[in-house]
N, C-alpha and C positions, 0 to 999 in steps of 0.2 A: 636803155630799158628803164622804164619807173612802174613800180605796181606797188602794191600796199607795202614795199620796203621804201620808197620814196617820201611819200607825207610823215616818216619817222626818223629818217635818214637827215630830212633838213633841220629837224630840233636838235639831232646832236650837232656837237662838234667835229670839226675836220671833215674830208672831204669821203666819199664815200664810192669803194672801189667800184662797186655794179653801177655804177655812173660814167665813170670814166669810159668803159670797151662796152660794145653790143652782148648779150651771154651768147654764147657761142653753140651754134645749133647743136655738135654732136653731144651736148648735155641731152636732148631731146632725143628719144627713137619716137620718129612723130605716127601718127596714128590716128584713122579716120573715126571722128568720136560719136559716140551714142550715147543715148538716152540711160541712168542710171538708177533713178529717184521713179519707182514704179507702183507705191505702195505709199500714204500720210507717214508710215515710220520711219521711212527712208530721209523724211525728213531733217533727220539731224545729221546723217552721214555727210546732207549740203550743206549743214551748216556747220560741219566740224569740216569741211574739207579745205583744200588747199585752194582749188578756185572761186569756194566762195572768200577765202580772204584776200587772191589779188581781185575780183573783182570789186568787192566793197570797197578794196585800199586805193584800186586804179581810178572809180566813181569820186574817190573820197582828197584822190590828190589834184584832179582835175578843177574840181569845187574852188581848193585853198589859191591855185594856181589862177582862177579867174576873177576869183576875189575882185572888186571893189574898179574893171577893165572892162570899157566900152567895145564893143565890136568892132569899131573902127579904128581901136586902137595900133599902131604899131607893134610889128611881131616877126619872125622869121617864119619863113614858108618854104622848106624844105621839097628836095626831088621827091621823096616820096609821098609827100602832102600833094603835089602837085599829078602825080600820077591817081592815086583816091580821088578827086577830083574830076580827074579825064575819066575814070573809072566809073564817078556814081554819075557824067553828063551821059555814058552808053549808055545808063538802064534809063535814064530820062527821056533819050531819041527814042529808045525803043515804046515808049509808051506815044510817042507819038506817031510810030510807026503801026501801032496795034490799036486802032478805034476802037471803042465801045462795039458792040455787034446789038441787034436789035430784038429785044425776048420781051416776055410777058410780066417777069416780075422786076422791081424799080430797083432793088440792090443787088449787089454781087452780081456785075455785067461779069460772063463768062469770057471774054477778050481776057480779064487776066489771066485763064489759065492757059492759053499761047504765050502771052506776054511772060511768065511764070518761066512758063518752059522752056524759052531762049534764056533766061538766066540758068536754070538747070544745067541744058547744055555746056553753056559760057563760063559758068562761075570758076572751075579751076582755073581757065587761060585767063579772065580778067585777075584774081590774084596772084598770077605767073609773074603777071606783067605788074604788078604792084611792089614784088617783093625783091632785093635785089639777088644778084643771080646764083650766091654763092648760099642762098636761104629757098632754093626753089621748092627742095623736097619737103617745103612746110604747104606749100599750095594745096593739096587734099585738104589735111585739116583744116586748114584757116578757112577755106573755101565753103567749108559747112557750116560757119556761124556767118555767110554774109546769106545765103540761100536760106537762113532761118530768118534773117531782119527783114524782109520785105513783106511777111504775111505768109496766109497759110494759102494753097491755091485749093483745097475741096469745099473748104468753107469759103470760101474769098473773105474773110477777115485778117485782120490786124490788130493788136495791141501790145502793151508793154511789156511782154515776152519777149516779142519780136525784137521791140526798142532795144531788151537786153541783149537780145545776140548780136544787134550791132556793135555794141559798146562791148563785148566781150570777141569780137571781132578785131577791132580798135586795138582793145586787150591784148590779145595776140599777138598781132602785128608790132606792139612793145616788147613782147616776149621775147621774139625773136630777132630784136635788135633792130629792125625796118623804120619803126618810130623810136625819136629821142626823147630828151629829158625837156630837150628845147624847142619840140613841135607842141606843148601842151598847148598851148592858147590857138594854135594852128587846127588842132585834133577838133577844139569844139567851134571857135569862130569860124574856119572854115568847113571845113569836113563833115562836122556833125550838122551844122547848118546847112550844108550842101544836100544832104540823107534827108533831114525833116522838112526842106523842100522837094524833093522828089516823092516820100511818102505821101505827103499831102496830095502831091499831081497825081500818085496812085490813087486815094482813096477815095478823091475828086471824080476822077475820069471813071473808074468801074464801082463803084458806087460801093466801098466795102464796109463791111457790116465793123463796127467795134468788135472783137476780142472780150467773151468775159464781161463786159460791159457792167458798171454799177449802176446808171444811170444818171440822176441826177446827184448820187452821191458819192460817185467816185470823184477824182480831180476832172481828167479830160478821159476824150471816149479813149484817144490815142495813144498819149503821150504820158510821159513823166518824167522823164531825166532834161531837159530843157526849164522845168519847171523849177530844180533844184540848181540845177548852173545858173540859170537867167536870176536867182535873187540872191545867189552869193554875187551878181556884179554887181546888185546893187545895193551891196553891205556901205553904209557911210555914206550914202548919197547926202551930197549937201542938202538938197530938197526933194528929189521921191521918196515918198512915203509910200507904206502897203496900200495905204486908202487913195491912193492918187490913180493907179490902175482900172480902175473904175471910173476915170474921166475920160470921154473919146480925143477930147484936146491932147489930153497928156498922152495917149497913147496913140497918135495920128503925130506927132511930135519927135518920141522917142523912140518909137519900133526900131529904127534903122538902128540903136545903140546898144539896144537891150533883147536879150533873146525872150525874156516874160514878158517883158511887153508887146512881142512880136507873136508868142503865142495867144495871148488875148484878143490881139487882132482877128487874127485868124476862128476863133472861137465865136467872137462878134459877127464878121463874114458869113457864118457858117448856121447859125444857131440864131433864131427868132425870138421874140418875148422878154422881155423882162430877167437879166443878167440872172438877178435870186434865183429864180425860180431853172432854167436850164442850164447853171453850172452854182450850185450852193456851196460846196465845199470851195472852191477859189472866192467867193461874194464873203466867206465867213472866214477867208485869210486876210483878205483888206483889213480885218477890222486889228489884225494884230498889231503890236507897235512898231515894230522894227525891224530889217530886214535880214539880221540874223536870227531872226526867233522865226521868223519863217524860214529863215534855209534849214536849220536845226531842225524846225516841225518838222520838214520835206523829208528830212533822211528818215527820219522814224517812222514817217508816213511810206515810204519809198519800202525801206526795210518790214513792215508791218505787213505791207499790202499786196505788193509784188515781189517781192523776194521769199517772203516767210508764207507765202500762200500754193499749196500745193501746186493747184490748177493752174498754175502757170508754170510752177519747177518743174511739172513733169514732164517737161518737152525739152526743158536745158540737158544739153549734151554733153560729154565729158573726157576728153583727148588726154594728150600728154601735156600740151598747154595750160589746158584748165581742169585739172587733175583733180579725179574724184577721192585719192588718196588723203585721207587728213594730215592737217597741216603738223611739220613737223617741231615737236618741242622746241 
């Protein structure tokens, strides 16, 4: 297991015991989780609680752990990385099992609310089969922060809500001992890159609206946490620089290394005109020096904007996992 006790755990000294054994489910009476934070005041009970500090600590040990690591780097890839995997290629088939259907308005193709509805169905047995066998009676719960990461099916949008229930998904599946200490660079080189290529094949194929959208002055319409892993890899680069992303050379070059530069691509692809003008908030991080003064900006931006903003907490849900209980002294 690693969650915000891990990125504290490695500054001390000596070895640390929640390291060593998986925590052991019956600490857990697990429980199908809901919605908590119903009201702007409730705000603080998410930010005094227990799951906002393994999720920020989980985000936050991820980060340190990708540190300065190409994508291609060598890594271990565990059974159960390799099941998430076969798990996020199912909902991938399925989308091309489920075409666009043909209507009048150009976004939000209704195909995904079929598409949606086989993961409904599916999402407990696909986590059955993720988790090993002695951890099953967690598949309810876990199963409802993978059915939250795909988008909403009345709206047919998407955004970094979503993003977090995967990552609070992820979350989980450390919880309950499924992921190690030593799948970290597995959880985002593979896994999460696995996820933010299927979202995109989603948002591509039914044409889904952004989530909340800022426009030209949020980051991206989608995404965020890629944005914060992909510039801690490239804390110390001998030569990328923040202002180097902003050349198609260098980022037709490095995508395959870097997941920020892989998101840019994909922005490029995607978005027409003049970089400034339809994504300014990324065009006015180029200008920073260095690529830890952007990953630092990103958490505060990350924390500011989607974590500390109602309109998006009020859909985060709240189990035995990721306990709405504050965090204890």
């Amino acid at each position: 297991m690693f969650t915000v006790n891990m990125a504290e755990t490695e500054q001390s000294s000596g070895p640390s015991h929640e390291d060593d054994k998986p925590t052991n489910p019956v600490d857990f009476n697990f429980i199908v989780p809901k919605k908590e934070i119903s009201m702007v005041p409730d705000m603080g009970k998410w930010k005094r609680s227990q799951a906002y500090a393994d999720y920020i600590g989980f985000i936050l040990t991820l980060n340190e752990g990708v540190k300065g690591k190409k994508l291609t780097c060598e890594y271990q890839v565990s059974e159960t990385v390799e099941k998430l995997l076969d798990m996020l290629g199912t909902l991938d088939r399925w989308i091309d099992e489920t075409p666009p259907v043909d209507q009048p308005s150009r976004f939000g193709n209704k195909a995904y609310r079929t598409w949606y509805a086989k993961l409904d169905q599916e999402a407990e047995a696909l986590v059955t089969a993720v988790l090993p066998s002695e951890r099953h009676e967690a598949a309810p719960e876990i199963a409802v922060y993978l059915k939250e990461s795909v988008g909403n099916s009345t709206r047919i949008d998407y955004g970094t809500g979503h993003e977090a229930a995967f990552a609070a998904f992820l979350c989980c599946l450390c919880k309950v001992g499924a992921l190690r200490k030593e799948d970290q660079l597995a959880i985002i080189f593979k896994v999460f890159d696995k996820y933010l290529q299927v979202m995109r094949k989603l948002q591509k194929t039914y044409r889904m609206e952004p989530a909340g959208s800022q426009g030209v002055w949020g980051l991206d319409d989608f995404q965020f946490l890629p944005f914060i892993w992909g510039s801690s890899q490239l804390i110390d680069h001998p030569t990328l620089e923040p202002r180097h992303f902003l050349e198609e050379k260098v980022v037709n070059e490095h995508h395959q290394d870097y997941i920020f530069l892989d998101c840019i691509k994909f922005i490029s692809e995607m978005k027409t005109g003049p970089f400034a003008e339809h994504s300014n908030q990324l065009w006015n991080i180029s200008a920073v020096p260095s690529w830890s003064k952007v990953n630092q900006g990103l958490i505060r931006m990350y924390k500011a904007e989607c974590l500390e903003k109602f309109p998006v907490i009020q859909h985060f849900k709240f189990g035995s996992l990721l306990s709405i209980q504050p965090v204890k002294p």
